[in-house]
Structure formats: structure tokens, C-alpha cells
N, C-alpha and C positions, 0 to 999 in steps of 0.2 A: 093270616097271622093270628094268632092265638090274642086274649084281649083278658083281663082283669077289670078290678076295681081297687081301687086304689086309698087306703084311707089311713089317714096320720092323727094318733092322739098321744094326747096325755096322760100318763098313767100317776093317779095319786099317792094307790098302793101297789107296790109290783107283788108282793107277796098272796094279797088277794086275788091278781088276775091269777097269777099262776096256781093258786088252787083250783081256781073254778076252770081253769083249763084243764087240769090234771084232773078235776072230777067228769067232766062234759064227755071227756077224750077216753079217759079211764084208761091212761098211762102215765107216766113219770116224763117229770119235765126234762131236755134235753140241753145244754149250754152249745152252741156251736159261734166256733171260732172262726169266723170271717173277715176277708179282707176284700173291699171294693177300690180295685185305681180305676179311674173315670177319665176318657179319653174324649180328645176334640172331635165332632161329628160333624159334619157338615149337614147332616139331616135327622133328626131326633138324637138319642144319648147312647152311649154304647163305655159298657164297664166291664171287666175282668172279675169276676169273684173267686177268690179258691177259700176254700174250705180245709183247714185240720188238714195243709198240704196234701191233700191225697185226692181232691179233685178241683174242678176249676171248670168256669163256665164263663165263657163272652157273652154277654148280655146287649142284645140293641133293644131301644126300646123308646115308643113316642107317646107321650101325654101332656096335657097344656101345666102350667104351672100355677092353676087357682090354686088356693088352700080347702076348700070344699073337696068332699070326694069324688074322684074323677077317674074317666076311663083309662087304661094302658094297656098298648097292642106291643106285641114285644116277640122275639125270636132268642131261642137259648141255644149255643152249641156248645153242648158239653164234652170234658177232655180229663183222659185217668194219667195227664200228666200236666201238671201246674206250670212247672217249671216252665218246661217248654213253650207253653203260650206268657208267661211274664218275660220269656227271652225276646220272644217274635213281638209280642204287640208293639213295645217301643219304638222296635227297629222300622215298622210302619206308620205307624199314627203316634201323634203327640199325645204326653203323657197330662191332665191340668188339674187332678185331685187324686189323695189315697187317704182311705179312712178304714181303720183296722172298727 
């Protein structure tokens, strides 16, 4: 299983991160419009992301819940049709958050 790190801040100025991203990177910053619903697991967390309708990915994925930064081991399967997985997840697993 693939594995990250995981880390949450606070951003003072978002205008300065995103410079010093777009100079670091030496491209232009990107807006992307996502939607995560967050389904009941009975063993780590697993959510639905689609993107700009045109793609969409079930996300399982287990990490503890300090606020320090922490590991995350996680599995993606990605689908060039959204819809069709926002049809199917419900009709399986319970639906318990969506955050645009």
C-alpha cells in the first residue's frame, strides 16, 4: 500500500504561498474543483473524490487522528466516469459526509 505524510496548516497569506509555489514549480497556479462524500468504513476511511466531473477516484485510506503530522497508507482507484461511481457507492456503503 502506497504511504504519504500527511500535514495540515494554516495559511496566513494564501496569496504568498501561492507565489512561492508558482516560483518553486515555475508554473501557474491551478483552482481545482473537488468534491469529497465520505463513507462509513468499518476499517480505516474511504471517500469518493471527482474532480471538474470528468474524473473521480475512491479513496481508502488509514492514518491515526493526531494533529501532528502523520503517516497515511491509502489505495486510489481511479474512474473516467464520475457519475457512475456516485450512482454505485451509495447503493453499497453508507453515505456520513460531502464537502464540496
Amino acid at each position: 500500500m502506497p504511504r504519504n505524510v500527511e500535514i495540515k496548516a494554516k495559511l496566513s497569506d494564501v496569496n504568498y504561498s501561492i507565489q512561492a509555489a508558482e516560483q518553486h514549480t515555475k508554473s501557474s497556479a491551478t483552482v481545482l474543483m473537488q468534491e469529497d462524500v465520505f463513507f462509513d468504513s468499518p476499517r480505516g476511511r474511504l471517500k469518493l473524490r471527482s474532480e471538474n466531473n470528468t474524473k473521480a477516484e475512491l479513496i481508502f485510506y488509514e492514518r491515526s487522528d493526531q494533529t501532528e503530522a502523520k503517516a497515511c497508507d491509502f489505495v486510489i482507484a481511479e474512474a473516467t466516469k464520475p457519475d457512475d461511481l456516485k450512482v454505485l457507492s451509495p447503493l453499497s456503503i453508507t453515505e456520513h459526509d460531502r464537502r464540496a
